[in-house]
N, CA, C and O of each residue as an XYZ file, in Angstrom:
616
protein
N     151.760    -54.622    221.645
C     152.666    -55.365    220.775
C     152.233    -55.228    219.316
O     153.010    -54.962    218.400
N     151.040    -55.417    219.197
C     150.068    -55.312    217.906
C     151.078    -53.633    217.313
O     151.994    -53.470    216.506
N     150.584    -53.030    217.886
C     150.432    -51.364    217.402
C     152.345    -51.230    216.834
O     152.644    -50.828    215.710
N     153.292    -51.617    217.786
C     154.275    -51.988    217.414
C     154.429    -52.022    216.304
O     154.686    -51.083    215.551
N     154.218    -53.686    215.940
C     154.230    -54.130    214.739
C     153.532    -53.427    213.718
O     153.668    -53.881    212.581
N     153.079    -52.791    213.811
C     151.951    -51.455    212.691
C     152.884    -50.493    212.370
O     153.117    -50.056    211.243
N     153.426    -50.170    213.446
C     154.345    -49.020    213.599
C     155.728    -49.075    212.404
O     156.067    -48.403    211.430
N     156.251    -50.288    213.137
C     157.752    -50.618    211.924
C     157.193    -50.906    210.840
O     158.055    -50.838    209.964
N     155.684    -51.350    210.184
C     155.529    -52.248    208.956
C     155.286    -50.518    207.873
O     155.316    -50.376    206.651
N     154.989    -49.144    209.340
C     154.709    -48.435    208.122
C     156.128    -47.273    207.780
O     156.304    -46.549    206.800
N     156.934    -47.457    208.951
C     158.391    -46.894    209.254
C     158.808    -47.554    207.540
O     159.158    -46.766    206.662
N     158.722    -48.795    207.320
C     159.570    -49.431    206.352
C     159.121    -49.383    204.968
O     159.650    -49.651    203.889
N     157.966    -48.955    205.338
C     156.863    -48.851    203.943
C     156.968    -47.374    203.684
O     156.983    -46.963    202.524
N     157.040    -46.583    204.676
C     157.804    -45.240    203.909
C     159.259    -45.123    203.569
O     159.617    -44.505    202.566
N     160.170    -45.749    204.447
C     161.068    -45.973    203.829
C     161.410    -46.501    202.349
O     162.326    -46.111    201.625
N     160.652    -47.273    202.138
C     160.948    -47.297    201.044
C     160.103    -47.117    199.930
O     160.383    -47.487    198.789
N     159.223    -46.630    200.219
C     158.589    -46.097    198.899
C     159.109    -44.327    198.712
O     158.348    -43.666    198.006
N     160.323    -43.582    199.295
C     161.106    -42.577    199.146
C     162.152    -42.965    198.369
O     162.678    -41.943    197.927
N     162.781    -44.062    197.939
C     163.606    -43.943    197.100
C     164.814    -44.015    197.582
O     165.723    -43.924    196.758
N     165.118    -44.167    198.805
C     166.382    -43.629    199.410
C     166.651    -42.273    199.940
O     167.527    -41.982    200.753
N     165.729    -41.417    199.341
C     165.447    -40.035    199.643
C     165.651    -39.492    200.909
O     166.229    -38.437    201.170
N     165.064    -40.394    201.786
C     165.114    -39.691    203.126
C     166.608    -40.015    203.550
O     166.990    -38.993    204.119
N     167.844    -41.133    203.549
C     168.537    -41.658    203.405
C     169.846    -40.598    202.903
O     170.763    -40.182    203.610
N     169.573    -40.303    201.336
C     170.489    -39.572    200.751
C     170.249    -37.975    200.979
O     170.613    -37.238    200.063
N     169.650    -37.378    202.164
C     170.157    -36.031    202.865
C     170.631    -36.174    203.334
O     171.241    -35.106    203.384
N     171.284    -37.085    204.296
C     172.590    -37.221    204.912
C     174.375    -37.150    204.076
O     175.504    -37.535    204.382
N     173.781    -36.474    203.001
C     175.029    -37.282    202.177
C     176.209    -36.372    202.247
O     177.198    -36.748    201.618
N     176.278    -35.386    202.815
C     177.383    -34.344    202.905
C     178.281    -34.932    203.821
O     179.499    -35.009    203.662
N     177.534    -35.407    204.933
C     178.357    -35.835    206.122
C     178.858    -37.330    205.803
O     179.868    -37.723    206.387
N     178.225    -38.139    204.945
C     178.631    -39.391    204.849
C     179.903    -39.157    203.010
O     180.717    -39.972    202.576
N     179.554    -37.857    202.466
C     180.448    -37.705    201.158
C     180.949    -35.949    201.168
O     180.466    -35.075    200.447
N     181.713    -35.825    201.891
C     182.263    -34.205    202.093
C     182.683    -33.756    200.945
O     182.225    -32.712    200.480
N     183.619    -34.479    200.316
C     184.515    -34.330    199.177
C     184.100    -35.042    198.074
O     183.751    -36.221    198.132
N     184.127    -34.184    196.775
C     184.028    -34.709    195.276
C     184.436    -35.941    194.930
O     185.648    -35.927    194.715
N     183.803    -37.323    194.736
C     184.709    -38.108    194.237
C     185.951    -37.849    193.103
O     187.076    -38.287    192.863
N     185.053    -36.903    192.601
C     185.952    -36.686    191.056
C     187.149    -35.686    191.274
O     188.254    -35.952    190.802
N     186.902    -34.427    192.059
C     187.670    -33.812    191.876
C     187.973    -33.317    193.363
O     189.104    -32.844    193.479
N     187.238    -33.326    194.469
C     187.635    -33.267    195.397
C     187.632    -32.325    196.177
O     188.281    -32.279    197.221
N     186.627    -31.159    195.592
C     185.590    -30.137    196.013
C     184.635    -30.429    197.037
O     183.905    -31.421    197.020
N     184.651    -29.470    198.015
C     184.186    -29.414    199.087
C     182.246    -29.668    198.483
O     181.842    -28.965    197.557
N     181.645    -30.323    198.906
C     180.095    -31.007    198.474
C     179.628    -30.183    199.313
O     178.860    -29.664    198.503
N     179.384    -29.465    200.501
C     179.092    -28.636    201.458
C     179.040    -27.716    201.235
O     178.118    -27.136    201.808
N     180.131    -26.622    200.046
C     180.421    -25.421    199.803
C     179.597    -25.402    198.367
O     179.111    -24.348    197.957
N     179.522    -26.162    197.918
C     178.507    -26.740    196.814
C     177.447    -27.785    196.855
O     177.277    -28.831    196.229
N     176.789    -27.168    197.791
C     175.608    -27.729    198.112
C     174.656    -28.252    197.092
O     174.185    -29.372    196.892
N     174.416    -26.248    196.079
C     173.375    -26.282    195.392
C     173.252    -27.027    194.316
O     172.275    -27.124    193.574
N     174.495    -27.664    194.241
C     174.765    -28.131    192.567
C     175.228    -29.670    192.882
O     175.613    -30.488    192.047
N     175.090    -29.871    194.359
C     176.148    -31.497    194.374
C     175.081    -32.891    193.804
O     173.863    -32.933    193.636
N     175.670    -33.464    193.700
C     175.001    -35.325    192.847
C     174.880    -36.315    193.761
O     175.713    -36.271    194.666
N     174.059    -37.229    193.795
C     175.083    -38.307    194.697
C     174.303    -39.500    193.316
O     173.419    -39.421    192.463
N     175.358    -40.593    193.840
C     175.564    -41.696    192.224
C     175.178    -43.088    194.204
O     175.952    -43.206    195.154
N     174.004    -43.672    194.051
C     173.947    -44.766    194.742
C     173.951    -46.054    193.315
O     173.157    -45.969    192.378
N     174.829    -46.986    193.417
C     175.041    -47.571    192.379
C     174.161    -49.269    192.710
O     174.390    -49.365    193.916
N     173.617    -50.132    192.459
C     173.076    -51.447    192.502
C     173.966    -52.324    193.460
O     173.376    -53.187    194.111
N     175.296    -52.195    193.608
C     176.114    -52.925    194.405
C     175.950    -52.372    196.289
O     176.192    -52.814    197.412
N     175.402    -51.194    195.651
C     175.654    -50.453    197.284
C     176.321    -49.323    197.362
O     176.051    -48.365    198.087
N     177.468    -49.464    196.382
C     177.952    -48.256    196.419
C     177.442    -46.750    196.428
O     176.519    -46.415    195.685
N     178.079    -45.824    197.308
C     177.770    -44.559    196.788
C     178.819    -43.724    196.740
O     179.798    -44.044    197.414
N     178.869    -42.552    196.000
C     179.697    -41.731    195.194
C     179.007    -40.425    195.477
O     177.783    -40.299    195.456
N     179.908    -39.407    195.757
C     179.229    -37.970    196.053
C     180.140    -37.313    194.890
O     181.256    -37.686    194.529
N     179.032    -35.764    194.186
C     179.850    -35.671    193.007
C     179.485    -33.863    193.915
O     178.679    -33.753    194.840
N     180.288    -32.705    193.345
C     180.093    -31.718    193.622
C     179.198    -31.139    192.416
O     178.849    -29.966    192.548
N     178.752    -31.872    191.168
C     178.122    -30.940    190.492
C     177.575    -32.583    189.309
O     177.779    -33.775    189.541
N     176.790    -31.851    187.967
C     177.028    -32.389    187.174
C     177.798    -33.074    186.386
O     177.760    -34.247    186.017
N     178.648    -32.031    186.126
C     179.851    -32.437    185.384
C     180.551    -33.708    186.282
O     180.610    -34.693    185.546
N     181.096    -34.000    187.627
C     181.963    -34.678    187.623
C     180.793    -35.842    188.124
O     181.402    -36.884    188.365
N     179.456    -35.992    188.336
C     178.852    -37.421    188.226
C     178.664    -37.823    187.308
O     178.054    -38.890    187.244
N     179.225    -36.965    185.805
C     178.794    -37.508    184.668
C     180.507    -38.878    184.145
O     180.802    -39.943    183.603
N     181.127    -37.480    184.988
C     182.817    -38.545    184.706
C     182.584    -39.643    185.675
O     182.937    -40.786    185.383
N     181.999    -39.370    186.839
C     182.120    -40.925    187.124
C     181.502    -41.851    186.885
O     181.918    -42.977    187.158
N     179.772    -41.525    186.030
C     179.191    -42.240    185.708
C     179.713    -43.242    184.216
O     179.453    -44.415    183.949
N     180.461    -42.302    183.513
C     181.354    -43.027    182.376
C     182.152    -44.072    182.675
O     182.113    -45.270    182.392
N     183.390    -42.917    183.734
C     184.354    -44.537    184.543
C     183.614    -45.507    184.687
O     183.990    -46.495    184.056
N     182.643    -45.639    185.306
C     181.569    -47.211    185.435
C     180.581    -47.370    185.250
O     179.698    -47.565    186.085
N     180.436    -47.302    183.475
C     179.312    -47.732    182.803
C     178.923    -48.814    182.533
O     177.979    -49.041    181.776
N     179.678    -49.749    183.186
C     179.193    -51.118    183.352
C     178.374    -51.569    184.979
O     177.920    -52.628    185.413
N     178.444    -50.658    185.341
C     177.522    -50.282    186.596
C     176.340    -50.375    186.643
O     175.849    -49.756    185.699
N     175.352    -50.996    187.476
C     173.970    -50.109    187.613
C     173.559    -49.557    188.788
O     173.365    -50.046    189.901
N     173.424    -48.077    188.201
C     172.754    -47.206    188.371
C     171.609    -47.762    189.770
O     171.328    -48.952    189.633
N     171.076    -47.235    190.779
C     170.061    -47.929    191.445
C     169.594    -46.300    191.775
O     168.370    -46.235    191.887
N     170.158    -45.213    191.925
C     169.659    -44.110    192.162
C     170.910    -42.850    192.002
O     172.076    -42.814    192.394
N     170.079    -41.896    191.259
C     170.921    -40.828    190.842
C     170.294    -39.500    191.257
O     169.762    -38.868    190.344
N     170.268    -38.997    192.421
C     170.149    -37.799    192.786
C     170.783    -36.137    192.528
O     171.981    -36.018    192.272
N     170.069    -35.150    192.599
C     170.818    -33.743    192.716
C     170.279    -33.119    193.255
O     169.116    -33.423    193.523
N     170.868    -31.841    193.731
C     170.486    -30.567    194.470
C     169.751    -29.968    193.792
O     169.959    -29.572    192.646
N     168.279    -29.769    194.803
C     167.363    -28.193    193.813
C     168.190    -26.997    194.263
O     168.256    -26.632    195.437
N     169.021    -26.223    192.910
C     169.613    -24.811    193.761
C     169.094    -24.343    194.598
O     169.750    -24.220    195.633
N     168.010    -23.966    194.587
C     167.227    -22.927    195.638
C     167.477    -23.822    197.103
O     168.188    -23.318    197.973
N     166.853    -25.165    197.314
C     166.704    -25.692    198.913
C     167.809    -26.178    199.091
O     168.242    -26.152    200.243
N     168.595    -26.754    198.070
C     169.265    -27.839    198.408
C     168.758    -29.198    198.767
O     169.299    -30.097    199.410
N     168.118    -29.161    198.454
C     167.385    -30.742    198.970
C     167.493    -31.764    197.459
O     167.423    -31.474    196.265
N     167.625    -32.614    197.943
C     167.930    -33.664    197.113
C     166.774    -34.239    196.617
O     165.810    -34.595    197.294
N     166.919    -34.336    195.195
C     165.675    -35.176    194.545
C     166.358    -36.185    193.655
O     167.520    -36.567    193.791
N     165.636    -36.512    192.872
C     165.998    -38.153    191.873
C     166.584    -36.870    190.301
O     165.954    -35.837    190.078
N     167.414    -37.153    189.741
C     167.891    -36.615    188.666
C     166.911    -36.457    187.446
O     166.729    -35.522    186.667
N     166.483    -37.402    187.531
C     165.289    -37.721    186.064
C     163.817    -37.038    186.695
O     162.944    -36.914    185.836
N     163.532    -36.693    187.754
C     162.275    -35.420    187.941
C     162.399    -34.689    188.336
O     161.459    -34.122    188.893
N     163.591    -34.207    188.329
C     163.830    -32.427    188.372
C     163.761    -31.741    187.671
O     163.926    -32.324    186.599
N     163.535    -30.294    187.450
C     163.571    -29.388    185.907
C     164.857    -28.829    185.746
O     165.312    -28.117    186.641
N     165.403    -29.024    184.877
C     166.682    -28.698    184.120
C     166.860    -27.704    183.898
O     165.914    -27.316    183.212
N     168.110    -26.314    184.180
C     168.220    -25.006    183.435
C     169.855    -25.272    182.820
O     170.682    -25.953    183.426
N     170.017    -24.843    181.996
C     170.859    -24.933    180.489
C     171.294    -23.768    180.440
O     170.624    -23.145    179.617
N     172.265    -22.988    181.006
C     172.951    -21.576    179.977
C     172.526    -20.508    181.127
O     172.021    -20.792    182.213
N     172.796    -19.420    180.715
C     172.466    -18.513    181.435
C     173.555    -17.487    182.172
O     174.661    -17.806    181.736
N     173.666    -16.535    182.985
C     174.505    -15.963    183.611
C     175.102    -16.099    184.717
O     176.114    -15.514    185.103
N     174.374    -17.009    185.333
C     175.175    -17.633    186.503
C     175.975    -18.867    186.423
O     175.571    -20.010    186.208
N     177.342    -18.395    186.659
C     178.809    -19.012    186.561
C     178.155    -20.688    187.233
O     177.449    -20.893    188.220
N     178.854    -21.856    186.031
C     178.073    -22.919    187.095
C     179.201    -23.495    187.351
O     180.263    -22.892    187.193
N     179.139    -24.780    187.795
C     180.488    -25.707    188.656
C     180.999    -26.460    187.960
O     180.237    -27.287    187.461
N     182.274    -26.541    187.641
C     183.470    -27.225    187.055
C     182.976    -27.267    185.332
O     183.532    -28.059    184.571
N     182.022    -26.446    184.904
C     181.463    -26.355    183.393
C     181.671    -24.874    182.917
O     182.153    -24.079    183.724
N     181.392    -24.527    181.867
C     181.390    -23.627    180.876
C     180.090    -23.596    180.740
O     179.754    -22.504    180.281
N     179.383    -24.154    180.891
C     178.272    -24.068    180.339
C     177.172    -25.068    181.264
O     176.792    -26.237    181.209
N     176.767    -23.209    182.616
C     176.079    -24.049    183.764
C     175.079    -24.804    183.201
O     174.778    -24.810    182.007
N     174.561    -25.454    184.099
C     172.946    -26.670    184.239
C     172.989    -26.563    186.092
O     173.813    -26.725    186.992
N     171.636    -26.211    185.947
C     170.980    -26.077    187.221
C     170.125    -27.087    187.133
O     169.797    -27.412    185.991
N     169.486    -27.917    188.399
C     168.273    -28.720    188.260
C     166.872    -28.172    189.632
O     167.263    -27.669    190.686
N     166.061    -28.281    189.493
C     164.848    -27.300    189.961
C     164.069    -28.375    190.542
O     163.661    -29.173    189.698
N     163.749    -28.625    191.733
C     162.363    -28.992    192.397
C     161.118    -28.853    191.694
O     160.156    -29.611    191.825
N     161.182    -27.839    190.936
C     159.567    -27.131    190.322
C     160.237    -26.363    189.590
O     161.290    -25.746    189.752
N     159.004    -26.537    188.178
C     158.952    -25.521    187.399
C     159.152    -24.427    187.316
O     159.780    -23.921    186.386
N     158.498    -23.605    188.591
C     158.246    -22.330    188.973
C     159.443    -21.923    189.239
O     159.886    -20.928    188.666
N     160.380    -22.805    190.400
C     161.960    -22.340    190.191
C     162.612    -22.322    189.072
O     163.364    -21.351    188.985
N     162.613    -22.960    188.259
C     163.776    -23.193    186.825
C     163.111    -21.631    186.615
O     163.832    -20.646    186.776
N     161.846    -21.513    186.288
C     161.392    -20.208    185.488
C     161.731    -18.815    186.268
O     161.861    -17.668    185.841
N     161.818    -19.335    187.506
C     162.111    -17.861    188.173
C     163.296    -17.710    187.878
O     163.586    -16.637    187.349
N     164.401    -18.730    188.115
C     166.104    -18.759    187.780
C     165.877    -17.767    186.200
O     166.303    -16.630    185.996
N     165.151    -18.563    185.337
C     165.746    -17.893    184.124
C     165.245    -16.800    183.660
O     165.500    -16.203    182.614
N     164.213    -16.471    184.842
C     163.565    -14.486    184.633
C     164.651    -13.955    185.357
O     164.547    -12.786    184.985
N     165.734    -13.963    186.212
C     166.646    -13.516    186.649
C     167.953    -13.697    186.084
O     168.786    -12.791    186.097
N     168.151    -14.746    185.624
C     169.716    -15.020    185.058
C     169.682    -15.624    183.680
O     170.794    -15.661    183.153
N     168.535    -16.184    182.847
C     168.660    -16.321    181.671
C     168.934    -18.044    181.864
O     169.071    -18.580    182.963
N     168.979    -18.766    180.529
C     169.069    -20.148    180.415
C     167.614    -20.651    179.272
O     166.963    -19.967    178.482
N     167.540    -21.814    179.562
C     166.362    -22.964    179.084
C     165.992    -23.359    179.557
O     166.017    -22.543    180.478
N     165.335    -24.360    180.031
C     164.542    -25.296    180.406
C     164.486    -26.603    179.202
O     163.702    -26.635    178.254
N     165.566    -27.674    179.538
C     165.107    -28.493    179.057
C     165.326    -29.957    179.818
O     165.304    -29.795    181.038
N     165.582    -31.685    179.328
C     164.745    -32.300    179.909
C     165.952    -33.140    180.291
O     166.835    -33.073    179.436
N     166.230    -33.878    181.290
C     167.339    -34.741    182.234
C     168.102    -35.204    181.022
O     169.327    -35.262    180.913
N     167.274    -35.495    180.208
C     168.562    -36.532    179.146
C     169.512    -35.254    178.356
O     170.731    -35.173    178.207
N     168.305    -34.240    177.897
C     169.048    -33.301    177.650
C     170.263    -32.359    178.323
O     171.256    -31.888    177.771
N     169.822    -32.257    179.718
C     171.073    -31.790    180.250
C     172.256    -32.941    180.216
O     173.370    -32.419    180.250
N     172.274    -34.018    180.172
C     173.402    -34.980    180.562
C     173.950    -35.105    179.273
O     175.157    -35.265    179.088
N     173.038    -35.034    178.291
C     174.224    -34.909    176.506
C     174.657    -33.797    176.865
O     175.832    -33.975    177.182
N     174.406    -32.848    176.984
C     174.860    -31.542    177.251
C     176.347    -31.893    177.674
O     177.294    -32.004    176.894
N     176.379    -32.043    179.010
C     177.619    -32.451    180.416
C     178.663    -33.195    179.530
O     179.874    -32.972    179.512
N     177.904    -34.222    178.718
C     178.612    -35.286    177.923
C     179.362    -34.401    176.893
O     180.590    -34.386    176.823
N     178.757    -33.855    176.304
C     179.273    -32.904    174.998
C     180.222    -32.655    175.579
O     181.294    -33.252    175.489
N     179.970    -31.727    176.268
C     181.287    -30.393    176.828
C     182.525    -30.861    177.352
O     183.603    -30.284    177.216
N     182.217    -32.530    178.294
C     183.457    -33.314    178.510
C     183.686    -33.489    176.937
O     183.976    -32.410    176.421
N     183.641    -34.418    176.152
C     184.306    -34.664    174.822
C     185.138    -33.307    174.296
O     186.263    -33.620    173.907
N     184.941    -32.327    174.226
C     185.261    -31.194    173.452
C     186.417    -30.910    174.310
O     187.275    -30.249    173.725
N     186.724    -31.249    175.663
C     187.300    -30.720    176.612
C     188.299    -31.757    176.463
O     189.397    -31.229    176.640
N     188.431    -33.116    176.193
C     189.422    -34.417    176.227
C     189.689    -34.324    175.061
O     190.206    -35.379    174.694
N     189.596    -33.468    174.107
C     189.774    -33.978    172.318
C     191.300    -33.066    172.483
O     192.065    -32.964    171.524
């Protein structure tokens, strides 16, 4: 009974010291389709978002660009977790410690002007010894996303 109780106290203690992480790989099957636009999240694996908001809510985005429109629609929201795809695995990490790529030759999703986000360094840098870009930092890619919507609604 003892060992039990050991058992769930550390089930819950990894649970949640992941963030939701282990939680939000399920998110294709629980968010197929773009909130925003309604793109298959599956066929755009490498690039999809998910928006878990303080109420509970969650929101699946197929890329940057459209978690940035929905993060606007409800900026009176909070935020409780903002995930994206590392291109390479697909695996989902937290938005704000991933490495950012900016520009480059590979066509990105629903933008003019791709942003990739990277597990590791070593990926962003390999991406941009092959296809070109930057490396710069979460806030920077999201003015970025932000920019390019404004220029695009004017």
């Amino acid at each position: 009974m003892k060992l039990k109780f050991i058992i769930v106290i550390q089930t819950l203690a990894l649970l949640c010291s992941t963030g939701g992480n282990v939680l939000a790989q399920d998110d294709i099957n629980d968010h197929r389709s773009c909130g925003n636009c309604g793109m298959d999240r599956k066929a755009y694996g490498f690039s999809r978002m998910l928006v878990q908001y303080e109420d509970g809510a969650v929101v699946g985005a197929c890329s940057l660009h459209c978690a940035v429109v929905e993060l606007d629609a409800n900026a009176g929201r909070t935020v409780k977790f903002l995930f994206v795809a590392d291109r390479d695995t697909r695996t989902l990490l937290e938005a704000d410690k991933a490495t950012w790529v900016v520009g480059g030759r590979k066509r990105g999703v629903m933008t003019e002007q791709p942003t990739w986000a990277f597990q590791s360094k070593e990926g962003a840098e390999a991406f941009i010894k092959a296809y070109g870009g930057k490396i710069v930092t979460w806030a920077e890619a999201l003015a970025a996303s932000r920019d390019e919507i404004a220029l695009k609604s004017r």
